[in-house]
C-alpha positions in Angstrom: -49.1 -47.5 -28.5 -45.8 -49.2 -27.9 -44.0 -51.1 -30.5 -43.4 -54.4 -30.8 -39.9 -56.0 -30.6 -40.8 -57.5 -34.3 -42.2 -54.1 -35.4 -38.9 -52.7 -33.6 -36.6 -55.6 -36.4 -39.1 -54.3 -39.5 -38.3 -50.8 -38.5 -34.6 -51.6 -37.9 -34.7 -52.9 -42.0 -36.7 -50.2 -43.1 -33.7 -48.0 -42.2 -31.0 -50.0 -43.4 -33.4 -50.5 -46.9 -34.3 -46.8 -46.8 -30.1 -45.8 -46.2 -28.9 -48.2 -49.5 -31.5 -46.8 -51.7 -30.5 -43.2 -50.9 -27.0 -43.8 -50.7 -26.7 -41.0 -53.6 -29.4 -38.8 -53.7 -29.9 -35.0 -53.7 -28.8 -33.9 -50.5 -31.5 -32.1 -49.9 -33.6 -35.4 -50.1 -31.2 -38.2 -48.7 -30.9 -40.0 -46.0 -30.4 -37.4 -43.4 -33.4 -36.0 -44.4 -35.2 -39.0 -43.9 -33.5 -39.1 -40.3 -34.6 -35.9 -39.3 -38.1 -36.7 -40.7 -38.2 -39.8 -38.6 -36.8 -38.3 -35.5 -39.2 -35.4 -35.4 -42.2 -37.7 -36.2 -41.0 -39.1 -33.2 -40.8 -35.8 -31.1 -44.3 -34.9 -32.7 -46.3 -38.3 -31.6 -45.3 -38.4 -28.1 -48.0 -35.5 -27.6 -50.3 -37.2 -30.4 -52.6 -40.2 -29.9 -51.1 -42.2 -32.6 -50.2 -45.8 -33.7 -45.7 -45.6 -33.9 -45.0 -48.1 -35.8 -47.4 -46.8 -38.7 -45.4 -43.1 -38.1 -42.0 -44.7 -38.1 -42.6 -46.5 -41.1 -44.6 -43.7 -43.1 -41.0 -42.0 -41.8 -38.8 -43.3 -43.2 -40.3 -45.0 -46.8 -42.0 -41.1 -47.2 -39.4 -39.8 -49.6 -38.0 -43.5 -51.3 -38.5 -42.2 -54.5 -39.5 -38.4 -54.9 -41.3 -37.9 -57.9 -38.8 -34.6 -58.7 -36.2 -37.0 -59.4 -37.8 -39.4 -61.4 -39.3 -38.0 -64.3 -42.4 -37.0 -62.3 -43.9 -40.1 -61.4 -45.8 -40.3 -58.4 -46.3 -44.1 -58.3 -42.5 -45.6 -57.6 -42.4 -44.3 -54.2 -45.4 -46.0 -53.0 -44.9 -49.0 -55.4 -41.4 -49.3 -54.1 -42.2 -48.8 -50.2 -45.2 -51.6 -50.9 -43.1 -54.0 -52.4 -40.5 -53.9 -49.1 -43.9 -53.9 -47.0 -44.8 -57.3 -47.9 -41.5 -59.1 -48.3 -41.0 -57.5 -44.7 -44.9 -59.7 -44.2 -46.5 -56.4 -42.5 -49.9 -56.0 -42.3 -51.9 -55.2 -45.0 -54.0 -52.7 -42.8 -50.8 -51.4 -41.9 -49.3 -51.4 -45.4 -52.7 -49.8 -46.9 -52.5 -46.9 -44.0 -48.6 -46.0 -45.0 -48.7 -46.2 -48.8 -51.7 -43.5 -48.0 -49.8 -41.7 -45.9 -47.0 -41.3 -48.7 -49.3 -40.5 -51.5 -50.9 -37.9 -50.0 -48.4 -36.3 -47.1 -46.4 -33.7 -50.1 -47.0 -30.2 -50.2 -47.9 -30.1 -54.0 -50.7 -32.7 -53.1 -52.4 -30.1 -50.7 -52.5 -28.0 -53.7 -55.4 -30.3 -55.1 -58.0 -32.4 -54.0 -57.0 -34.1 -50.5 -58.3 -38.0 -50.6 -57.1 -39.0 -47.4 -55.7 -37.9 -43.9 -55.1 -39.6 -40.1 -53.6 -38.9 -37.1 -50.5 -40.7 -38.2 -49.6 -38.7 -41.6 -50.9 -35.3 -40.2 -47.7 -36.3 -37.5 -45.1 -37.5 -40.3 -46.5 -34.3 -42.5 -45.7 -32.2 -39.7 -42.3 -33.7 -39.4 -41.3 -33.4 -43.3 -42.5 -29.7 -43.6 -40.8 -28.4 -39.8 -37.4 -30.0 -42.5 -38.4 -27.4 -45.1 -38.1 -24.5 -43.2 -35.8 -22.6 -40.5 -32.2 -23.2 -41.2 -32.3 -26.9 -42.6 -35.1 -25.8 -44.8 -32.7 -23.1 -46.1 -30.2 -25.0 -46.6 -31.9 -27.7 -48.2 -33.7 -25.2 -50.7 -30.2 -23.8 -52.0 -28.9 -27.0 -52.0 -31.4 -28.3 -54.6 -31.6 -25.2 -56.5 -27.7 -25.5 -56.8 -28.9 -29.2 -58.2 -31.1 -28.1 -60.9 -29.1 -24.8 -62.1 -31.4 -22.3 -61.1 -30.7 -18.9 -59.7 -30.4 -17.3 -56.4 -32.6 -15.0 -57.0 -33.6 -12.7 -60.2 -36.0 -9.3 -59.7 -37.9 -9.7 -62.6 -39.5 -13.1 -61.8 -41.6 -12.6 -59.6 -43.1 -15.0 -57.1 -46.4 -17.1 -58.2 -48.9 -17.6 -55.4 -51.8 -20.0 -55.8 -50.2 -22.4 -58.0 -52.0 -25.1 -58.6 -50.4 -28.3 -58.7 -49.4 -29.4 -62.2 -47.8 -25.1 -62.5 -46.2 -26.2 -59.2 -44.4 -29.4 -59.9 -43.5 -27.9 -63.4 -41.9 -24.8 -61.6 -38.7 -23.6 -62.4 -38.4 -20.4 -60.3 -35.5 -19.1 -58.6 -35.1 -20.2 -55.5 -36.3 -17.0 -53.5 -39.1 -17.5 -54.9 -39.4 -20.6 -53.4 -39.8 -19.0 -50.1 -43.1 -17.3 -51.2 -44.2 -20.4 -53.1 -43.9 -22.8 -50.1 -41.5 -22.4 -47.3 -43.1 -19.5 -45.8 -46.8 -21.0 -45.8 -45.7 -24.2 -44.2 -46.6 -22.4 -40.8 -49.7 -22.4 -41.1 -50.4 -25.5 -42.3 -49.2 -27.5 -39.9 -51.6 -30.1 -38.0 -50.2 -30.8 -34.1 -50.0 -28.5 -31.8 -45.9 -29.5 -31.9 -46.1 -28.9 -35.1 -47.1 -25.5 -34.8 -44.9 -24.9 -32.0 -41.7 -25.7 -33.3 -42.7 -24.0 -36.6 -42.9 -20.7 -35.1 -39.4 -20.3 -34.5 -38.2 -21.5 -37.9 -40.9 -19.2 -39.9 -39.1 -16.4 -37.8 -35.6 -17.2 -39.0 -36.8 -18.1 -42.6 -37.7 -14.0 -42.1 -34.3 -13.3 -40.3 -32.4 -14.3 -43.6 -35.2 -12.7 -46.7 -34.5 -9.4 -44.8 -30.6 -9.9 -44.5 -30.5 -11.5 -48.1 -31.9 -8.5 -49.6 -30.3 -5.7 -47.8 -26.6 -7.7 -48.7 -28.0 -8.1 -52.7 -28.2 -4.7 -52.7 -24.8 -3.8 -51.5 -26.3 -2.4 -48.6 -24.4 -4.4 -45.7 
């Protein structure tokens, strides 16, 4: 489905809406993220039978307010992105389908119950979780655990598996751990076939650097 020289304009304020109200954010969870998101939502639908202009705007609104940096609650984002929705006059359809999309796209929500899924969000989920992993996904996971104080790494805590997700969102691991926790199942839960693709080489550095990281933390190289 092509988009529309008006949904082209919406999209066009979406980014310049989405840029001001990230303008100083975690770096992990900025703007660029958002780009990268959006580009390889883009990369992901060409192969995918999906409506664009619903991808591009579950995009970039995904992470407008991420619950981790605001006390938990999982209603701003999508009360914020709704709000811009309708002063921008979209659709309500359309508004409906990508406030869905950003309630229920986050890894911690496919700890629970899932409620909802389409093409379109298994294509932006795709996208957010190929940014989690490989070298960006490295990156970004130091990055935050720089933000929030928390160790590298400490031997004696040991990785939790099977969190649910209130243990998950209340985490305070080191960031290893993180690995174990999230980054390295992201593989295989991806939905495309693009998805899955690309994530095979990022799961495979993710791997690269554990085994280096190790062998240098214990003197060994």
């Amino acid at each position: 489905m092509n988009i529309s020289k008006t949904q082209q304009n919406i999209l066009s304020k979406t980014e310049k809406f989405v840029k001001t109200q990230l303008a100083d954010a975690e770096g992990g969870h900025d703007w660029w993220h958002i780009y990268r998101v959006w580009k390889l939502s883009n990369k992901i639908a060409k192969t995918e039978n999906v409506d664009l202009y619903v991808v591009g705007l579950a995009a970039l609104l995904h992470d407008i307010a991420d619950p981790k940096f605001h006390d938990g609650d999982e209603e701003i984002g999508p009360r914020l992105a709704k709000e811009f929705l309708v002063e921008q006059e979209v659709e309500s359809a359309i508004i409906d389908h990508v406030i869905e999309i950003i309630k229920n796209m986050s890894f911690k929500n496919s700890l629970g119950t899932v409620t909802f899924s389409s093409p379109e969000m298994d294509v932006v989920q795709d996208a957010d979780r190929l940014d989690a992993i490989g070298a960006i996904g490295i990156a970004r996971a130091f990055n935050f655990g720089g933000f929030k104080n928390r160790p590298l790494y400490d031997p004696e805590i040991k990785p939790e598996l099977n969190m649910s997700k209130e243990k998950y969102k209340l985490s305070l691991s080191p960031t290893i751990n993180h690995f174990y926790e999230k980054l390295l199942l992201l593989k295989g839960k991806m939905n495309t076939g693009t998805g899955r693709q690309l994530a095979e080489e990022r799961h495979l550095f993710m791997e690269e650097f554990l085994e280096r990281f190790y062998t240098e933390w214990e003197g060994e190289a």
